[in-house]
C-alpha positions in Angstrom: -6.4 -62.7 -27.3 -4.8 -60.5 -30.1 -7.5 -57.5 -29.1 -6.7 -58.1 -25.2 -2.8 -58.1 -26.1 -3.5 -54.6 -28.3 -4.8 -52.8 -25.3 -2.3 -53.6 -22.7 0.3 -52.4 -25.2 -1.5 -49.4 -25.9 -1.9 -49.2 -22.1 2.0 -49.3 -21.9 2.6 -47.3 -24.2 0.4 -44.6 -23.1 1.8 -45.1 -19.1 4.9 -42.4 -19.4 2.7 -39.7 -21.3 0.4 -39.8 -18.6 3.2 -40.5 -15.8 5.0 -36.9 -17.5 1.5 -34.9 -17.3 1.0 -36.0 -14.1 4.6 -34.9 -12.3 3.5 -31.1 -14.8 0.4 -31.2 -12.8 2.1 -32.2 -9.2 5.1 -29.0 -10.0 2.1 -27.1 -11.1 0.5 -27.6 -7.9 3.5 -27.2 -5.8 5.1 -24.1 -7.2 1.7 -22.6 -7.2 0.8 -23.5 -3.6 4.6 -22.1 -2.6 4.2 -18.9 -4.5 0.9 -18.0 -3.2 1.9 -19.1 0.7 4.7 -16.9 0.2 3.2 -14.0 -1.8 0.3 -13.3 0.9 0.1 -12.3 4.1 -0.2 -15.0 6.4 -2.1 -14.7 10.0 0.3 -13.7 12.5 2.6 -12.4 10.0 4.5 -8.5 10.4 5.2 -6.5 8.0 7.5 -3.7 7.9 7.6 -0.9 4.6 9.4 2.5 3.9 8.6 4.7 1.2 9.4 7.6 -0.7 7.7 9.8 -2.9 6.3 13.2 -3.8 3.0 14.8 -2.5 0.6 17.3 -2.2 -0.8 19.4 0.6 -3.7 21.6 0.1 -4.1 24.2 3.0 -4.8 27.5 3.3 -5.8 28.0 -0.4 -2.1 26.7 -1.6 -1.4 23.3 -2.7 2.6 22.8 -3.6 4.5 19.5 -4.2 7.3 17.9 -2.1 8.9 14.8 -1.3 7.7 13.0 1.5 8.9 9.7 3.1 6.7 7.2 5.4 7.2 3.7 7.5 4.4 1.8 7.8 3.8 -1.3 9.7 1.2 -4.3 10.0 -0.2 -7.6 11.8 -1.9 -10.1 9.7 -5.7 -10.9 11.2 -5.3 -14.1 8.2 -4.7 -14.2 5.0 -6.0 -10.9 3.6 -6.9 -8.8 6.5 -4.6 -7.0 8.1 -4.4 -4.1 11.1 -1.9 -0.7 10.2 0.2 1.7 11.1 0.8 4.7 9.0 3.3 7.4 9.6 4.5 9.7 7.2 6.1 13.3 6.7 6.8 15.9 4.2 8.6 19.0 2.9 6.8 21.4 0.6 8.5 24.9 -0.8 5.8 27.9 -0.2 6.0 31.4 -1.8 4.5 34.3 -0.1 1.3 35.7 -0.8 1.3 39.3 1.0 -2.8 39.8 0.4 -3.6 36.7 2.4 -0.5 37.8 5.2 0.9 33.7 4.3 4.7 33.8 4.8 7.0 31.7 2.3 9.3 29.6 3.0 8.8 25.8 3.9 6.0 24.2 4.9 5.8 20.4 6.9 3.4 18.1 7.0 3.0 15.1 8.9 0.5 12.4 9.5 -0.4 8.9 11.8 -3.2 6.9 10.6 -4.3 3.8 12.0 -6.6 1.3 10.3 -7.3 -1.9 8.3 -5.3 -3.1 4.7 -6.9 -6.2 2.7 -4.7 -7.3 0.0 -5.5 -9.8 -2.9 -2.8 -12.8 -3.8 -2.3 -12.7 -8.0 0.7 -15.4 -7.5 3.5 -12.7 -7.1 1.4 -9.4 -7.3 -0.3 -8.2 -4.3 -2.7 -5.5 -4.6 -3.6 -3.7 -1.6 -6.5 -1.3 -0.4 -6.0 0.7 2.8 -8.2 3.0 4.8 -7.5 4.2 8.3 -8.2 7.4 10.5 -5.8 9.3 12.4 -4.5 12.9 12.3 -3.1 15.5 9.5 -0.8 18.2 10.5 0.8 21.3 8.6 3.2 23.3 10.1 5.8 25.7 9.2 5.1 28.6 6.8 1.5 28.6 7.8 -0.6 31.7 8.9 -0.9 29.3 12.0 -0.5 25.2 12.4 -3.1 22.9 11.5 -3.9 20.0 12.6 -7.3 17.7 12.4 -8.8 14.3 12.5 -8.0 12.6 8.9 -9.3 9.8 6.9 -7.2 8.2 4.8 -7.5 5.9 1.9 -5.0 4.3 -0.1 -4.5 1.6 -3.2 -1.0 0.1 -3.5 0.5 -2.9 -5.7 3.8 -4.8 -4.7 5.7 -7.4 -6.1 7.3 -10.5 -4.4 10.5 -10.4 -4.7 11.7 -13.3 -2.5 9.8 -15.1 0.7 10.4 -12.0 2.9 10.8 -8.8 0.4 8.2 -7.2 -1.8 8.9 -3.8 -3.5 5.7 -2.0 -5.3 3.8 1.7 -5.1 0.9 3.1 -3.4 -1.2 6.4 -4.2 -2.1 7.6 -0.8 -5.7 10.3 -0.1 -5.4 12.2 2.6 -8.8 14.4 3.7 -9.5 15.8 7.0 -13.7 16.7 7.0 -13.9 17.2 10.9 -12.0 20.3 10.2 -14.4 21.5 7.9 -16.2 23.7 10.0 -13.4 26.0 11.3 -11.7 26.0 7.8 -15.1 27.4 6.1 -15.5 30.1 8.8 -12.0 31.1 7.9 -12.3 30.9 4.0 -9.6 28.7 3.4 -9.6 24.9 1.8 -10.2 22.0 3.9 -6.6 20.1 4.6 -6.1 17.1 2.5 -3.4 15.8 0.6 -2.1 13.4 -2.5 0.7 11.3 -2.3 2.3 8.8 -4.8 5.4 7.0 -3.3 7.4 3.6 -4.1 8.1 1.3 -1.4 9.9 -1.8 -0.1 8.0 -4.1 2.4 10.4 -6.3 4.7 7.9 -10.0 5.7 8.5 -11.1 9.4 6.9 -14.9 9.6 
């Protein structure tokens, strides 16, 4: 009777340890399960970025720097997958170069590219990988505007800030190979550019 007394108080005793570790394991379970609904992109879902950053354009044998600004948007196919829109534009300060007859002055470069996105769900983080085809322009101080068929590829992180509002970065490859041809006969480089840009992401459920 003593022994059987001993392990129903033992029993008792141990009741709100274990009562504790399991409401830790049920708010373990909840908070995680609401962070990770919230931080990816759900089927159905938009989402709507802008960003801003500086870039690169390499064409006609010059490759200078300026600031270039983009909105992008998305549909979620489920939880990773995701079809995109990509739109972006940029300024870009040229100096003449007399021996190649290339004006100075400055130079403008715009893009559309429409594709695919998959982004992982590390609780708040969300890393991103993009690729998409569209078109690559330059214009401006040019020997003569260019424009070709792109491909682009891009890998981006963001951080959930709230249900609805992530801000992160992305480094954005621009290259446009079906120009290749005409750009070799020329002499000159084959249009591509390099962009590295922050940006804030607006979540429409």
């Amino acid at each position: 009777m003593a022994t059987m007394m001993n392990r129903v108080f033992n029993r008792v005793r141990r009741a709100p340890r274990m009562a504790l570790r399991l409401w830790f394991a049920v708010v373990l379970i909840v908070v995680g399960g609401g962070v990770s609904r919230s931080a990816r992109g759900d089927e159905d879902d938009w989402q709507l970025s802008a960003r801003g950053g500086l870039a690169s354009v390499v064409v006609e044998g010059r490759d200078p720097f300026g600031v270039r600004i983009g909105v992008d948007g998305q549909y979620g196919i489920d939880d990773a997958w995701a079809v995109k829109l990509m739109t972006s534009a940029s300024q870009h300060g040229v100096s003449p170069v007399p021996a190649k007859a290339l004006p100075g002055g400055d130079l403008y470069s715009y893009s559309l590219f429409g594709g695919f996105s998959y982004t992982m769900d590390v609780l708040r983080l969300l890393p991103s990988f993009d690729l998409g085809v569209g078109i690559l322009g330059v214009t401006g101080a040019v020997a003569k505007p260019h424009r070709a068929i792109g491909l682009q590829a891009a890998v981006g992180a963001d951080y959930l800030i709230g249900p609805r509002w992530s801000v992160g970065g992305v480094a954005e490859y621009v290259y446009a190979p079906f120009d290749l041809i005409s750009n070799a006969l020329n002499g000159n480089a084959v249009p591509k550019s390099f962009a590295l840009s922050a940006r804030v992401s607006w979540i429409i459920h």
